[in-house]
C-alpha positions as CSV (number, residue, x, y, z in Angstrom):
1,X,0.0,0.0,0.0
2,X,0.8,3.7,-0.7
3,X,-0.1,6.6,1.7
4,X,-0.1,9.4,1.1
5,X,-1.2,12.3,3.7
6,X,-1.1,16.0,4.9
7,X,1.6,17.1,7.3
8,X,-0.4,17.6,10.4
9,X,0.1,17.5,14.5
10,X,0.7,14.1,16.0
11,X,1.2,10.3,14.5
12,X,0.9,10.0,10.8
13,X,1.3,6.3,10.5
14,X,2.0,3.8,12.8
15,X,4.8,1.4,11.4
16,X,5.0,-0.6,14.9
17,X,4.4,-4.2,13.6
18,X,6.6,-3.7,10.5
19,X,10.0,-5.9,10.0
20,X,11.6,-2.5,10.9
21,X,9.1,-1.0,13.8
22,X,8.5,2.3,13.2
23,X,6.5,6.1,13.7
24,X,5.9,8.9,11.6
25,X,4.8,11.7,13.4
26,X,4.4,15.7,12.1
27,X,4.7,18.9,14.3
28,X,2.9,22.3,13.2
29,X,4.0,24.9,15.5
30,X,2.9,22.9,18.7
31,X,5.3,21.1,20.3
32,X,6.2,17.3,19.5
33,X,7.4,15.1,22.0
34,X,10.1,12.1,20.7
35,X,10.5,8.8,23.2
36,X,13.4,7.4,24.6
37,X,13.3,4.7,22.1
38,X,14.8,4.8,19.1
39,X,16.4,7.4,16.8
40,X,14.5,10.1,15.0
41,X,14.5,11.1,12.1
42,X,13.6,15.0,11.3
43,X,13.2,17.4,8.8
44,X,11.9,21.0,9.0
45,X,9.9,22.1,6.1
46,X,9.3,25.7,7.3
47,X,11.7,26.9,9.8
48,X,12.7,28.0,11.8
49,X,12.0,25.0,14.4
50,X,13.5,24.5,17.6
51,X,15.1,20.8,18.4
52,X,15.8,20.0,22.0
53,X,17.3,16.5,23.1
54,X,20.5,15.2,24.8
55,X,22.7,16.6,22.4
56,X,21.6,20.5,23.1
57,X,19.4,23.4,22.0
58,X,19.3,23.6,18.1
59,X,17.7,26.0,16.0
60,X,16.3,24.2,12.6
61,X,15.5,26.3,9.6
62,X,13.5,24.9,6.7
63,X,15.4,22.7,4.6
64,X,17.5,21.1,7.5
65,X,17.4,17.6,8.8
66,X,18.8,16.0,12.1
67,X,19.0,12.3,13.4
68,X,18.0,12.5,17.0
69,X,18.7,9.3,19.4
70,X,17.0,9.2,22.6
71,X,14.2,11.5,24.4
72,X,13.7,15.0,22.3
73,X,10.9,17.7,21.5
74,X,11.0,19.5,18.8
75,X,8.1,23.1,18.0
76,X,7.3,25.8,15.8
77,X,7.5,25.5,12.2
78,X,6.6,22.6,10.8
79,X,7.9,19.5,9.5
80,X,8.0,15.5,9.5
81,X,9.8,13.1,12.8
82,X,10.3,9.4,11.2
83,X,11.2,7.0,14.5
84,X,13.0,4.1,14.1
85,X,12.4,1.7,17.1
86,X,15.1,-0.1,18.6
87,X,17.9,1.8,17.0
88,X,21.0,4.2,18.5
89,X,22.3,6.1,16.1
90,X,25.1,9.2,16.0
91,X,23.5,12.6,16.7
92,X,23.3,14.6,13.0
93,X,22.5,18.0,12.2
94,X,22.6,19.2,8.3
95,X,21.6,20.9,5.7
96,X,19.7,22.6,4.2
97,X,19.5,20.2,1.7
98,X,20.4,20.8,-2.3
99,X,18.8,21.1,-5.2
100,X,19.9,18.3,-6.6
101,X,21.5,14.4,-5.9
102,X,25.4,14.0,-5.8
103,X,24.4,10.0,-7.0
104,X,23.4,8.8,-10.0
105,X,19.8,6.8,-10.1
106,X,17.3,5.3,-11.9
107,X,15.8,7.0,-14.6
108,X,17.7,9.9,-14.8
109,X,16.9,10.9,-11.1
110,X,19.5,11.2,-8.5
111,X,20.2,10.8,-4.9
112,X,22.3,11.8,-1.7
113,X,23.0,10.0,1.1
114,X,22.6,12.9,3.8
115,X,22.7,10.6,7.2
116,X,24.7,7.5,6.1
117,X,24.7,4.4,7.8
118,X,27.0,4.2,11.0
119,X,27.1,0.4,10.5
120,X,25.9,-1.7,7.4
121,X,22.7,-2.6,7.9
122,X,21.3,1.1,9.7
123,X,18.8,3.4,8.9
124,X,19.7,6.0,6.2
125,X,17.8,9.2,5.1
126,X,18.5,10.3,1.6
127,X,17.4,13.1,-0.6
128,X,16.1,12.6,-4.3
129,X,15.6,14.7,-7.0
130,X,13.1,13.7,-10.0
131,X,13.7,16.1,-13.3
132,X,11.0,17.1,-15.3
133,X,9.8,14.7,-17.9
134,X,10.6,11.5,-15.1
135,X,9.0,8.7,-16.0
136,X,10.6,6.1,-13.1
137,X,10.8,2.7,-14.2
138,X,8.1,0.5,-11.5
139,X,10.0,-1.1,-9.1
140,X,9.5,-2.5,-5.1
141,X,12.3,-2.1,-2.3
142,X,12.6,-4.6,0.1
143,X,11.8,-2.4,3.2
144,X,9.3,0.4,3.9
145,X,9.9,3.6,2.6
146,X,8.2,6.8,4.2
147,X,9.3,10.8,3.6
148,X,8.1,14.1,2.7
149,X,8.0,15.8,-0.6
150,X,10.1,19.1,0.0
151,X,9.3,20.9,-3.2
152,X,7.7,20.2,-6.7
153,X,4.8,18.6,-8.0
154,X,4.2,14.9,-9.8
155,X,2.5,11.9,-8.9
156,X,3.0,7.9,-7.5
157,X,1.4,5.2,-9.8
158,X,0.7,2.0,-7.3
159,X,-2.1,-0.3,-7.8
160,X,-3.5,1.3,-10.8
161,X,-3.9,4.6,-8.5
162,X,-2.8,7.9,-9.5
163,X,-1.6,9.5,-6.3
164,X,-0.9,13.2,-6.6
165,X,2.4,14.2,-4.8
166,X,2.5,18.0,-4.0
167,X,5.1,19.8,-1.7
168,X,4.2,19.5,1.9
169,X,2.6,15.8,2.0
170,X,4.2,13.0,3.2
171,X,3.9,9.4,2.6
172,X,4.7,5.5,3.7
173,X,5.3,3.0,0.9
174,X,4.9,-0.7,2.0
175,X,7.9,-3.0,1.4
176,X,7.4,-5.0,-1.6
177,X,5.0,-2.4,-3.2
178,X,4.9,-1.6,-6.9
179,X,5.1,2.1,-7.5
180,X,6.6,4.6,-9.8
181,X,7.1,8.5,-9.6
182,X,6.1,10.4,-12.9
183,X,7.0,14.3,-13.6
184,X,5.6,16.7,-15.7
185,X,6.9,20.0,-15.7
186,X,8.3,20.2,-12.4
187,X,11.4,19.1,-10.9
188,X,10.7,17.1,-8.0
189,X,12.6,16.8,-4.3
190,X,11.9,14.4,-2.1
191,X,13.1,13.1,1.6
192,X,13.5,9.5,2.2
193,X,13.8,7.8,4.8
194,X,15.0,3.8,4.6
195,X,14.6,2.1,7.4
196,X,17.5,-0.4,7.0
197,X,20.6,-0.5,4.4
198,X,23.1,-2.8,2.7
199,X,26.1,-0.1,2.5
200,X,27.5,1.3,4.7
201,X,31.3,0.5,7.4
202,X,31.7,-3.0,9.2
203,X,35.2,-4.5,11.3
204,X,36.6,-5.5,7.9
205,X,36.1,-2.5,5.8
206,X,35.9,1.3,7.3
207,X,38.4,4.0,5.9
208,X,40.2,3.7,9.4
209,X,41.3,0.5,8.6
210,X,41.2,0.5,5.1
211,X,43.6,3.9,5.4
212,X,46.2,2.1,8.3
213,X,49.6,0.5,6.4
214,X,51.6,-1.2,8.8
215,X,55.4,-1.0,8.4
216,X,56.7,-3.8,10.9
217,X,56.5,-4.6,14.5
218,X,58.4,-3.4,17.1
219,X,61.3,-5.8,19.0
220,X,63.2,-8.7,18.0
């Protein structure tokens, strides 16, 4: 299934029985409260917001993101919090984002990896960007997807549904789901969030160790 919905106070979808448990939650203005669980994922659509957790007093302005473990709160503007349960991740504060993808992907589209895995197999949030004239090839992922559509206009086809996609609405894509993004005239940037990854650093291959030449041992 596809969702699609308006950026609004309070839980957007509840992802709690997924493979990857999960919470999408929006703030508008009012003050949003983050658990102890997990690490959130936030962006800031219109700024600027004010993010407090462990980490400090941060002031957010539209177009930023942050990764957010632990307890947090986060008011004014407005924007979109994706929780993933069960995870620790680094704190992150970035942005705001570009205009377009460093990465090459399908269909002409392209990507950028703005919180990166700590370890293979983490969360990752990504930003894309869909040129005018897209016409995505359909394809699944093997996890949920969920985001925010920062600017531009265009639509998902899923299920033989044409679901409009306008800046400011956010959505949930179910693992395994055929969809496709289309373009018209518009160039379109979006926020994902993946919930799980297959790059990303592990013992045998991080550019500490990759980057450390050893010349001999010391002694006899």
């Amino acid at each position: 299934m596809v969702k699609i919905f308006e950026i609004a106070p309070g839980t957007l979808a509840d992802l709690g029985r997924d493979e990857f448990p999960g919470l999408v939650a929006g703030w508008c203005g009012r003050r949003l409260e983050l658990g102890e669980d997990g690490t959130h994922f936030v962006f800031a659509l219109d700024g600027p917001a004010e993010l407090s957790c462990g980490s400090g007093r941060f002031s957010v302005a539209a177009g930023m993101y942050a990764a957010v473990p632990g307890r947090a709160a986060i008011e004014r503007g407005r924007g979109i919090a994706i929780t993933r349960f069960g995870h620790h991740g680094f704190f992150h504060l970035g942005g705001p984002v570009e205009s377009a993808g460093r990465l090459r992907y399908i269909d002409g589209c392209t990507d950028s990896l703005l919180v990166p895995p700590v370890v293979r197999g983490d969360p990752c949030l990504n930003l894309l960007c869909m040129p005018p004239g897209t016409r995505q090839t359909p394809h699944v992922h093997p996890s949920f997807r969920a985001g925010v559509i920062i600017r531009g206009r265009g639509w998902c086809l899923a299920n033989d549904d044409r679901l409009a996609l306008d800046s400011g609405r956010g959505f949930v894509i179910d693992a395994g789901e055929e969809h496709c993004f289309h373009t018209d005239d518009d160039t379109l940037l979006v926020l994902a969030f993946h919930p799980d990854s297959d790059v990303g650093p592990v013992d045998e291959d991080h550019p500490m160790i990759n980057r450390t030449f050893p010349v001999g041992s010391r002694g006899s």
